[in-house]
C-alpha positions in Angstrom: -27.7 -14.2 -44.5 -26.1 -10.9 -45.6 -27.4 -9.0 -42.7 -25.3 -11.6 -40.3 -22.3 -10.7 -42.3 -22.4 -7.3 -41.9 -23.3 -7.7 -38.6 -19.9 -9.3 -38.0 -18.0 -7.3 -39.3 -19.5 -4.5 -37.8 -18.5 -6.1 -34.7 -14.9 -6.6 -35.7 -14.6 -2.8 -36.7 -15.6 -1.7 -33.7 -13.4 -3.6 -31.5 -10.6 -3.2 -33.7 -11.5 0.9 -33.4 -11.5 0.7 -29.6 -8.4 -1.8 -28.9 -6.0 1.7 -28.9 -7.8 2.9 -26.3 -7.0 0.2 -24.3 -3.6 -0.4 -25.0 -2.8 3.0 -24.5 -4.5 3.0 -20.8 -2.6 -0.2 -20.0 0.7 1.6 -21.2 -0.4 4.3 -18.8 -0.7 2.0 -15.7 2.4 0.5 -16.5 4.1 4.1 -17.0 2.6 4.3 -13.7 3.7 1.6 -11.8 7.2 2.3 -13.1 7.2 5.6 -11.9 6.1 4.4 -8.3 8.7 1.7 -7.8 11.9 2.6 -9.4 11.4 6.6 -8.8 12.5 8.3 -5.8 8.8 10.0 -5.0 8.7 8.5 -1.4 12.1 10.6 -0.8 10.7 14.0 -2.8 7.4 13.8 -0.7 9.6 13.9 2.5 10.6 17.2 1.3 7.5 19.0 0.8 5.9 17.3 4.2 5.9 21.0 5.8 3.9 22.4 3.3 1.3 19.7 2.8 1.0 19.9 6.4 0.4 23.5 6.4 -2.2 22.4 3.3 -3.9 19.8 5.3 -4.3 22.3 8.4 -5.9 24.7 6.2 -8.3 22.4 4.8 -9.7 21.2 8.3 -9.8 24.9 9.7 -11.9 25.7 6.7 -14.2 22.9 6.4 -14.5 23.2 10.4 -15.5 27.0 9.6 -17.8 26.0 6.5 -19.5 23.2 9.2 -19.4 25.1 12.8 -22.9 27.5 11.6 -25.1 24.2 10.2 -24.1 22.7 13.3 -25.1 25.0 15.9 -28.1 25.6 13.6 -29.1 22.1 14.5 -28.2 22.4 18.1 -30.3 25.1 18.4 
């Protein structure tokens, strides 16, 4: 009988010990979906389109230059 008592509260400790890590991830996905409906990011990303282009170019010429040896290798 006095192991299920302990047992219980051992169970209530814990959750109480692990309840601020959720609240404080559901404050961050609210924090989150704040910031994506009431900030202008959509308008700021419009901005910077050249340069993530130029980014994204890189990124395919590179993993096209990483790529082009293993398959000609296989070609072969």
């Amino acid at each position: 009988m006095q192991s299920e008592i302990i047992f219980s509260e051992n169970i209530v400790q814990t959750q109480a010990a692990r309840s601020p890590e959720i609240l404080q991830s559901i404050k961050s996905a609210q924090k989150f979906r704040k910031f994506i409906e009431c900030s202008d990011w959509d308008v700021r990303l419009l901005d910077y389109e050249k340069y993530l282009n130029r980014f994204s170019w890189a990124v395919i010429i590179a993993s096209v230059l990483y790529l082009l040896p293993i398959c000609v290798t296989i070609l072969l």
